[in-house]
C-alpha positions as a printed Julia matrix, in Angstrom:
392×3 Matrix{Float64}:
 84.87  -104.81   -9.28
 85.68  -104.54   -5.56
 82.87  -102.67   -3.48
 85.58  -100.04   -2.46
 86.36   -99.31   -6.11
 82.26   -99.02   -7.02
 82.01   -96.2    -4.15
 85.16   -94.61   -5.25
 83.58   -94.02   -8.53
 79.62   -93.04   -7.29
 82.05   -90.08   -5.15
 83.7    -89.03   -8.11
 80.99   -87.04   -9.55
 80.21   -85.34   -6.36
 83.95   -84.81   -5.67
 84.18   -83.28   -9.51
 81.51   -80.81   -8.5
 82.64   -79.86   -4.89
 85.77   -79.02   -6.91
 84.07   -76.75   -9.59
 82.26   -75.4    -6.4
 85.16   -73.93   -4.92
 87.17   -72.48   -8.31
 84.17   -70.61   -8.53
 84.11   -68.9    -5.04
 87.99   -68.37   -5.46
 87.05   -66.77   -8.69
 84.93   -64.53   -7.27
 87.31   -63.52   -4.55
 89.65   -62.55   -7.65
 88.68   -58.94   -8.63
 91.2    -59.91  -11.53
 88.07   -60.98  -13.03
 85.09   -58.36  -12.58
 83.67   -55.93  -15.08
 85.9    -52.83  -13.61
 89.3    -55.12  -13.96
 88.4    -54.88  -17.7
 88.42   -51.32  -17.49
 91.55   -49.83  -18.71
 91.74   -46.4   -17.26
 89.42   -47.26  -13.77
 89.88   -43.67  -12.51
 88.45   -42.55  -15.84
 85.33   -44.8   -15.25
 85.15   -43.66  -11.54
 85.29   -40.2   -12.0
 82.33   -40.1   -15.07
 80.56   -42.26  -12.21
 80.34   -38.86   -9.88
 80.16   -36.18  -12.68
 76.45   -36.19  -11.9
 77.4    -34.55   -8.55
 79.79   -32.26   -9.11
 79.19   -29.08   -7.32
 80.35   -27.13  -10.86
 77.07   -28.77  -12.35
 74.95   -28.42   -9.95
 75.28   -24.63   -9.69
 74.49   -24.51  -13.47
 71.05   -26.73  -12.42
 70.42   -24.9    -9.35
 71.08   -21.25  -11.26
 70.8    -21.21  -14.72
 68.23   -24.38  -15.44
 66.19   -23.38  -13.05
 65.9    -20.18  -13.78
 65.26   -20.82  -17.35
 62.66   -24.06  -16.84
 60.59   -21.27  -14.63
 60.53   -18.79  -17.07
 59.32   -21.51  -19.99
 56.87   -23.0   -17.37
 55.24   -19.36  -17.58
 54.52   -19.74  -21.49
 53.81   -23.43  -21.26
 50.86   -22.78  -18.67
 49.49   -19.67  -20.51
 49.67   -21.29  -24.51
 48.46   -24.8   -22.85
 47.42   -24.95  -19.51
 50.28   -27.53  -18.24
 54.02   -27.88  -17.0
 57.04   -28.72  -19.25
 57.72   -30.99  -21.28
 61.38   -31.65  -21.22
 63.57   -34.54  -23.08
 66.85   -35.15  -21.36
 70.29   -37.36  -19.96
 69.4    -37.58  -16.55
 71.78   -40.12  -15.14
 71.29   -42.39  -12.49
 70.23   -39.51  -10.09
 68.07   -37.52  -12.49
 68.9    -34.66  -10.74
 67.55   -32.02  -13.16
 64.06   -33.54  -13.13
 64.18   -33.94   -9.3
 65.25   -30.08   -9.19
 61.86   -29.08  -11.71
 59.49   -31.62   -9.89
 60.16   -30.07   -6.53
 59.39   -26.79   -7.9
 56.19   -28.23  -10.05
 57.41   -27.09  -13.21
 57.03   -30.6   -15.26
 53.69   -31.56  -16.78
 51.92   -34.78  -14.53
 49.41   -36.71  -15.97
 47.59   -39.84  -15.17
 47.52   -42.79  -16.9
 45.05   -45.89  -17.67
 45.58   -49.04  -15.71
 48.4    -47.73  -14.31
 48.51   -47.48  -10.09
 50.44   -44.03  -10.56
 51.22   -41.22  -12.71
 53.98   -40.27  -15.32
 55.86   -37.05  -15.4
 56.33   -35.92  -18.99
 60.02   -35.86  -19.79
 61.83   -38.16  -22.12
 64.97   -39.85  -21.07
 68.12   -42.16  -22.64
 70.44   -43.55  -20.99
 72.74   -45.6   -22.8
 74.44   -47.72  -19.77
 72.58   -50.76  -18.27
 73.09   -50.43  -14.75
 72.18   -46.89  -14.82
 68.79   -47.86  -16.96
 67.98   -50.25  -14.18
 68.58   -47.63  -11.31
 66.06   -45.02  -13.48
 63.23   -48.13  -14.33
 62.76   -48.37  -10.45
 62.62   -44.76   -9.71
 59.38   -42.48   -9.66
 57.57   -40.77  -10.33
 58.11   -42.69  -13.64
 59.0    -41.07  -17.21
 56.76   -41.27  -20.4
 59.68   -42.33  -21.94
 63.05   -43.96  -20.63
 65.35   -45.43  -23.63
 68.19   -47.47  -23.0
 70.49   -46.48  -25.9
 71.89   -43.23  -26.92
 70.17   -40.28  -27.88
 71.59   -39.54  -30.71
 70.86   -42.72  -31.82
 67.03   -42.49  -31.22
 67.25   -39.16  -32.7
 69.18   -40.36  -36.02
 68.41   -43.81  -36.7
 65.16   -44.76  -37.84
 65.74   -48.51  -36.75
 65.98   -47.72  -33.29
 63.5    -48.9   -31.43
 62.7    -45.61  -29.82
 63.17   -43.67  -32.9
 58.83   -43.37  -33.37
 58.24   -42.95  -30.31
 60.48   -40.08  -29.58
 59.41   -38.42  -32.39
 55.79   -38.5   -31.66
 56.73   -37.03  -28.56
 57.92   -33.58  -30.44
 58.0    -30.88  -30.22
 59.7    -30.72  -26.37
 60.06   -27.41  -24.29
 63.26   -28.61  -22.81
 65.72   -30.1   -24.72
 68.56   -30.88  -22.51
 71.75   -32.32  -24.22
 73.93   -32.85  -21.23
 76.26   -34.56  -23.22
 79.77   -35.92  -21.63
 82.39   -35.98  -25.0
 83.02   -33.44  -28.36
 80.26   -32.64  -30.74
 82.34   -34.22  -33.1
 84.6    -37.31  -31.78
 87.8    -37.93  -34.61
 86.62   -41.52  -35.61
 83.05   -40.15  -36.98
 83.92   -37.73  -39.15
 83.32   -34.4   -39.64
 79.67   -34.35  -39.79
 79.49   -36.56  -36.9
 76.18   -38.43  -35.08
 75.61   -35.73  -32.7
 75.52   -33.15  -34.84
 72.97   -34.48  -37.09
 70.73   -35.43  -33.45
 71.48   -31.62  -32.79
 70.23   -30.99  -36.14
 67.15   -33.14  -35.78
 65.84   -31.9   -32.92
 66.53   -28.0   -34.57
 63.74   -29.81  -37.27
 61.15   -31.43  -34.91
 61.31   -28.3   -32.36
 60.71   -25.71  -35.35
 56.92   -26.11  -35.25
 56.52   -24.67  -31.27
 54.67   -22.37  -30.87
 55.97   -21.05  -27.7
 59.09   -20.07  -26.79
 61.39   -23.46  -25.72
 65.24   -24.02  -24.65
 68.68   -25.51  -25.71
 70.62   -26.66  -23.22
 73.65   -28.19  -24.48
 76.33   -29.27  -22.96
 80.07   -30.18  -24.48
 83.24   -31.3   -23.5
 85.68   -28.47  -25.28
 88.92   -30.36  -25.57
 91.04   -28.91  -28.61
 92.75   -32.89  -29.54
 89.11   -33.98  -29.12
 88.05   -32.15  -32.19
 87.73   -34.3   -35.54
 90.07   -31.28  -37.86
 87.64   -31.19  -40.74
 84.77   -30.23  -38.43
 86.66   -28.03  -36.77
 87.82   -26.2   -39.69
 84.48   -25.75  -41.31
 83.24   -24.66  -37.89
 85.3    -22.04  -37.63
 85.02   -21.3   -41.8
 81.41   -20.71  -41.21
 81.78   -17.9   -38.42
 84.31   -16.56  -40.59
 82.18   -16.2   -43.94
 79.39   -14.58  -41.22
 81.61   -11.84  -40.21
 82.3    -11.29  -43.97
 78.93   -11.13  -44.93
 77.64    -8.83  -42.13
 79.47    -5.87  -41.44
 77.37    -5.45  -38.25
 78.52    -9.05  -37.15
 82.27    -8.33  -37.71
 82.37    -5.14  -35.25
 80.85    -6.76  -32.43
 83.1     -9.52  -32.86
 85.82    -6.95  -33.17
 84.55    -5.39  -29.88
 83.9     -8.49  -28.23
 87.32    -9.86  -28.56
 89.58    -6.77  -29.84
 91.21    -9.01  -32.99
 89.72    -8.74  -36.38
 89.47   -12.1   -37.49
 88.77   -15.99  -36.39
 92.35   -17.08  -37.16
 94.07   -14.48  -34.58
 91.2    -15.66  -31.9
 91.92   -19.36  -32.37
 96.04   -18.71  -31.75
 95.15   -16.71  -29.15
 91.91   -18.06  -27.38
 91.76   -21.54  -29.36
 89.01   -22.91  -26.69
 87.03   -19.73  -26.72
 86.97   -19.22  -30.17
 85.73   -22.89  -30.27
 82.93   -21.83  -28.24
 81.75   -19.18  -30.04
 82.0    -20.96  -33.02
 79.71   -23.79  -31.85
 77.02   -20.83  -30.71
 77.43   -19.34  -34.4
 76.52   -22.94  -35.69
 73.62   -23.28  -33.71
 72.2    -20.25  -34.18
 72.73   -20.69  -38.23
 71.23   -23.97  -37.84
 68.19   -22.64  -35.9
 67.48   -20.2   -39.02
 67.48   -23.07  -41.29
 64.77   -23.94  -39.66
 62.98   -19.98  -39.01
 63.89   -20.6   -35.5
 64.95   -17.15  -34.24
 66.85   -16.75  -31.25
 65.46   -14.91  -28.24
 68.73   -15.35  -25.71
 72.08   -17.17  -25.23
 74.37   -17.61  -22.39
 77.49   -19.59  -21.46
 79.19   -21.31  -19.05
 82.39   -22.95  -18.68
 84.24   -24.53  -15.93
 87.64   -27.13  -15.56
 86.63   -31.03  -14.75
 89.59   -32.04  -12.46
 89.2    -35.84  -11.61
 91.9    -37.79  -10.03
 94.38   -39.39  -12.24
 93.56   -37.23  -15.39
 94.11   -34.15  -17.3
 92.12   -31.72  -16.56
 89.35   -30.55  -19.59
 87.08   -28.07  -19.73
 83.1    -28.65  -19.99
 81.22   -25.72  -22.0
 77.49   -25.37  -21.3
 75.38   -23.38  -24.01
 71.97   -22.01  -22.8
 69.51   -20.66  -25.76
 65.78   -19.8   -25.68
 64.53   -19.88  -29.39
 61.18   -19.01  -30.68
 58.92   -19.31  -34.27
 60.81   -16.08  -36.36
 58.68   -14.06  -38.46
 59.28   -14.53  -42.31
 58.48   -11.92  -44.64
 55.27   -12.4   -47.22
 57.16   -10.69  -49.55
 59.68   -13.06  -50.14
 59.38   -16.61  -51.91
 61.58   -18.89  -50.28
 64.02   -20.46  -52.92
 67.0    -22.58  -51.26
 65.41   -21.92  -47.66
 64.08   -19.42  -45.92
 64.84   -15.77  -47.02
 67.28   -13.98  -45.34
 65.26   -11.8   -42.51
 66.67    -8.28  -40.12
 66.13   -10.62  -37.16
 69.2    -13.09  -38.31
 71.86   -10.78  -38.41
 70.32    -8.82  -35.05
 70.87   -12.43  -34.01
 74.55   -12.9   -35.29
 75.35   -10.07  -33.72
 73.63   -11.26  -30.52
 75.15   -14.4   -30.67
 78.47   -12.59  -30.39
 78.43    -9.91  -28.14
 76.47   -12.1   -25.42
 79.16   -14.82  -25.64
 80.46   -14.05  -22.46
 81.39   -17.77  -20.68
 80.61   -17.61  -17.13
 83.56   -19.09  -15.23
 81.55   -21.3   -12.5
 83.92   -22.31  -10.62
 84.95   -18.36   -9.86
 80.94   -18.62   -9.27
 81.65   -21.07   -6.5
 84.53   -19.57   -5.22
 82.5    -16.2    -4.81
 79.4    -17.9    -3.01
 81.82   -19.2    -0.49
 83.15   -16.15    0.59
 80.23   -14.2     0.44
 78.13   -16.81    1.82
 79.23   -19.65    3.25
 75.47   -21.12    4.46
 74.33   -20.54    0.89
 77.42   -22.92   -0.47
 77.12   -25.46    1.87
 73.29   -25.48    1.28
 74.13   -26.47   -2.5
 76.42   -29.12   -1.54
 73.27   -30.21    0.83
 70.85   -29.61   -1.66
 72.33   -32.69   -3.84
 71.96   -35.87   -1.27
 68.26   -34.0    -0.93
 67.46   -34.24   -4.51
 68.45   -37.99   -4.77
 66.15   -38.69   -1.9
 62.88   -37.55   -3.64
 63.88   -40.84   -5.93
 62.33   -44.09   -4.74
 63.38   -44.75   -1.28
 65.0    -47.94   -2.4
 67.03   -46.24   -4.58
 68.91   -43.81   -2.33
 71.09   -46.4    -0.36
 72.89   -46.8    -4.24
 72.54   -43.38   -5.22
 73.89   -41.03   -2.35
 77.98   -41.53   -1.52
């Protein structure tokens, strides 16, 4: 072999990975290629990417949560001398817990070996980027899960699923949830309706007073028709079985029955119907119900239809059960359940909050703008390293 052919082939190897070299920085040149290309419907993925700052859902934080969180802090430091304990789906800016921190309402406590302490709230988050962003954030959580909640709620196998429910009972259960309460391809009793249910069954020994926050996306087409049916079945057998129940619903909405509401206010009558549920499930469990409000406002994002986004507030407490009565089936039927049907009704009065918004800006226009500046303050009191990826 000629000495020109021997270096010819000790350069191939080196030419062969020179080559590779450069297909790979082409490659990554091609956005063809990246995660988001593989996204179907990118403005869909954008805009979930900045729900967590909508000005809409930060008004409900900033004055309904709030409001709430301070009035369960109250009971929470008489019954047991500490702040909240609150389970929630706090996103990559965590804004809720940020919001209670700042005004000291979540229970702090130190822990062994460790160089700082841990706030006591549970969190899930189910996408990994997002987990990352919350592991390097403090002050850190007692629990962060990176899988669904209804999932650690549900399945014993998951990993989580002991330690969440060792964590029980919560004060704050916040189910800020992003899709139906019952998406067509699980069924009608679908996975987080049972987590609903489950935390109804782990909350029911609290002593003190505690809130439901739960939050839906209210899209008719959304709505698995079984569910739906039985959902509004079960309001309907209520009004029929409590005379008291059917005027206030008669009052409420001036039509006498479920069927003319749902031709007439199909996404209203959806609402109540999911209140009536919870509040039936609640009982199930003696939970009575002390208070209920509702919000609703239209999600417009860029490139799709618009939907609307319900948001259910309830404060329930221990109910008294009569001695009198031996519980057969469940518990006995008690005055406070219907006073709650009716209740349940009559106060289901969705807030629009974008006519909210609208109203603050005209009244107020430094109080609106401080909202909108309240956000990028919030997702400062994260870890400084995390702002840079957090505030747009």
């Amino acid at each position: 072999m000629s000495e020109s052919n021997a270096s010819s082939d000790k350069l191939k190897p080196l030419l062969n990975q020179l080559n590779q070299e450069a297909k790979q920085e082409d490659e990554l040149s091609d956005s063809s290629k990246s995660f988001l290309s593989k996204i179907t419907d990118q403005d869909k993925f954008r805009n979930r990417e900045r729900e967590y700052t909508d000005l809409p859902k930060h008004w409900v934080r900033r004055y309904v949560w709030l409001a709430v969180a301070k009035q369960i802090a109250k009971e929470t430091q008489a019954e047991y001398q500490r702040g909240i304990r609150y389970l929630t789906l706090p996103s990559k800016g965590r804004l809720d817990v940020s919001l209670f921190l700042r005004e000291n309402l979540l229970e702090m406590r130190s822990v062994e070996n460790a160089s700082q302490s841990v706030v006591g709230v549970a969190a899930f988050e189910a996408e990994p980027t997002k987990f990352g962003l919350l592991t390097s954030q403090s002050p850190r959580f007692e629990l962060l899960g990176l899988c669904s909640i209804e999932d650690a709620l549900v399945n014993p196998k998951n990993e989580y699923y002991d330690q969440l429910r060792n964590l029980f009972p919560f004060d704050i259960v916040n189910l800020d949830l992003t899709s139906s309460l019952t998406p067509q391809h699980e069924g009608p009793y679908s996975k987080t309706m049972q987590a609903i249910e489950e935390v109804l069954s782990r909350q029911a020994s609290h002593r003190t007073p505690w809130a439901l926050f739960l939050t839906f996306r209210n899209v008719l087409d959304d709505w698995e028709e079984e569910a739906l049916k039985q959902f509004l079945r079960n309001l309907e057998e209520n009004l029929s079985n409590s005379p008291r129940a059917k005027e206030a619903f008669y009052n409420r909405y001036n039509v006498v029955g479920v069927d003319s509401l749902q031709r007439t206010q199909p996404l209203i009558c959806i609402s109540q119907a999911v209140a009536k549920w919870l509040v039936d499930r609640a009982h199930s469990h003696a939970l009575q119900m002390q208070s209920i409000a509702c919000y609703q406002y239209e999600r417009i994002s860029t490139g799709l239809s618009a939907y609307q986004i319900c948001k259910h507030v309830i404060v329930f407490s221990r109910g008294q059960i009569s001695p009198i009565q031996v519980p057969t089936k469940g518990f006995p039927r008690q005055s406070w359940m219907e006073d709650n049907w009716v209740t349940c009704i009559d106060k289901h009065r969705p807030i629009d909050v974008q006519s909210k918004l609208e109203g603050l800006k005209i009244s107020s226009e430094q109080k609106y703008q401080a909202l909108e500046m309240e956000i990028a303050e919030l997702l400062k009191l994260v870890s400084p390293g995390d702002v840079e990826g957090l505030v747009e």
